[in-house]
N, C-alpha and C positions, 0 to 999 in steps of 0.2 A: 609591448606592441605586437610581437611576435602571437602570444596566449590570446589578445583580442582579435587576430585578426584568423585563429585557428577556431575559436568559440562563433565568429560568423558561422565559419566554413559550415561547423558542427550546426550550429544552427539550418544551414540552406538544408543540408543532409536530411536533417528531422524531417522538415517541412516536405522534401521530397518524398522521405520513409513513410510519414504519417498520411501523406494527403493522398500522395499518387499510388499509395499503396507498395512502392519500392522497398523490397525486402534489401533490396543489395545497397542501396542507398543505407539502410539500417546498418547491414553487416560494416558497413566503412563508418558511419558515425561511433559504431561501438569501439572498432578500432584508436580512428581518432580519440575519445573519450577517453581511452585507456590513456594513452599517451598522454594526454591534457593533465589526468589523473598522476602519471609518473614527473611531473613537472612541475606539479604543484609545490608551493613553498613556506605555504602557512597554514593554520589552521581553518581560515575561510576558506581560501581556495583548495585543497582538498575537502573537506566537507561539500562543498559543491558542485566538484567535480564528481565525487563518489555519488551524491543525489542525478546529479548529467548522466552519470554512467546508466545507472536504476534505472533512469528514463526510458534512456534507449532499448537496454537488456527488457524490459517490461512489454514495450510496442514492439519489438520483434516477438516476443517470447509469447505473446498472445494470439499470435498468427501462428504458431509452429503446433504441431500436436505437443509436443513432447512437454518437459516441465525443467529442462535444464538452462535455459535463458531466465526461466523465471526464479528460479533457485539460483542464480547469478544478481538476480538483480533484489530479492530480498536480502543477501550477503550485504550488496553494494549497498545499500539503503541503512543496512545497521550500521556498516562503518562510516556511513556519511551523519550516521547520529550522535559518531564518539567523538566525531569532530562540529558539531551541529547541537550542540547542548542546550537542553531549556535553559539553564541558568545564564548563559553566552547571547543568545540569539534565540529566543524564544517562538516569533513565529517562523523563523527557520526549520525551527526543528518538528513545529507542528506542520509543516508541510511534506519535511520529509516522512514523518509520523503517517500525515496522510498517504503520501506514496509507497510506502509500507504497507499499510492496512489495503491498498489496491492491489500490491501486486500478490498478498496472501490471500487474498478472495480471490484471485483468479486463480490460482493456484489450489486453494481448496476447492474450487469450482470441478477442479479434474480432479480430485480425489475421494475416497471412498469415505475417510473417515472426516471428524468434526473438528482436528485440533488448530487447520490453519486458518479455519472459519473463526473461530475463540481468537485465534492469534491477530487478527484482523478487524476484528469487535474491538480488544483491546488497543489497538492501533489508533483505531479514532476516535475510539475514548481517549487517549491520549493526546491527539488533534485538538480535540474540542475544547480541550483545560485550557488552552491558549486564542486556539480561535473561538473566540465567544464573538456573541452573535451584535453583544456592542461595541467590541472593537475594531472586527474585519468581518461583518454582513455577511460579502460574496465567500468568503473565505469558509464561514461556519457553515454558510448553505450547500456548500463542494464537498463538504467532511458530515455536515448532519444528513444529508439525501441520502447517504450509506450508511450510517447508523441510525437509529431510530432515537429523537428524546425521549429519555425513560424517568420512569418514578424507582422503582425498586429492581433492579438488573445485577447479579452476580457472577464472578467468573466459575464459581461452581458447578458443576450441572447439577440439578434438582434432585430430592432424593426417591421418589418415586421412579423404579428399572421398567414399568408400564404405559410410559409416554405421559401420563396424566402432570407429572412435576413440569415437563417443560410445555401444555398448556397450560397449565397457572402461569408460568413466566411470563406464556406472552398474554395474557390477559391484562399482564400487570403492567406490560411495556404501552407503551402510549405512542400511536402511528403506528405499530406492525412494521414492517423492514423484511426486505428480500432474505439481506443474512441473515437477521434472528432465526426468520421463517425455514431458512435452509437447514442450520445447525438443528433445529427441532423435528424438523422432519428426517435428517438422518439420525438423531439421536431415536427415534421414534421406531423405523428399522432396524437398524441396529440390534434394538433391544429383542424387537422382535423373534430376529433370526439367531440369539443366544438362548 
């Protein structure tokens, strides 16, 4: 009774944090969250609490410059995957799979290099093996609009160090995609400035 009527509270929170733009509202749901998290008593309910926690950590964490909410909340997200297992709960885990793969593109978004752009490709590849497009629609369409469907896509980079390997990639990929696009164009400087 007590956990339901604290996951509102956590709730109105969000709603203030996300909508009205309330950073302090955020600061106190992450709070709360934690707590919710230390009370947990099962396997569901941690797993879902550690995804609740990611939530919030992720929506502050993308209002902030810095990258330490957000490196809280891909933590919080893996450990909410050890308790959120495909084989347990499967579109569980593809959801928290997707909030994963969001909060490492934002996160590679401020970074120089390619590895947490890859790390969030694989995210929603991961997504996808579960949310398929004929079991949960809305759900594949939330996880494929940041991954691109592809024909032939490796977690490799290409062997060509002159940018040419990763247009082939994306010639191969089918729909183009922001991420793909990004990781290839840094891979592309990158190389350059070696």
């Amino acid at each position: 009774m007590i956990a339901r009527s604290l996951n509102s509270e956590a709730a109105t929170l969000y709603e203030h944090g996300r909508d009205r733009g309330s950073n302090v509202h955020l600061i106190a749901l992450i709070i709360l969250r934690r707590k919710l998290l230390d009370t947990a008593s099962s396997d569901d309910e941690r797993g879902i609490a550690q995804n609740n926690l990611g939530l919030a950590l992720w929506t502050l964490g993308e209002r902030e410059s810095g990258t330490a909410r957000l490196e809280e909340a891909v933590a919080a997200y893996r450990d909410a995957l050890k308790e959120r297992t495909r084989e347990r709960v499967p579109l569980q885990w593809a959801a928290t799979q997707n909030n994963l793969g969001t909060a490492l593109s934002t996160l590679g978004a401020r970074e120089s290099g390619t590895a947490r752009l890859e790390e969030a490709v694989a995210a929603y590849r991961d997504a996808l093996k579960e949310r398929t497009r004929e079991r949960v629609p809305l759900q594949w369409a939330c996880s494929s609009r940041r991954f691109p469907r592809q024909r032939h896509f490796h977690h490799q980079q290409p062997e060509s160090s002159d940018g040419e390997g990763w247009s082939q990639l994306l010639i191969q990929i089918w729909g183009g995609g922001l991420l793909i696009g990004e990781i290839a164009s840094r891979s592309r400087v990158s190389s350059h400035m070696s």
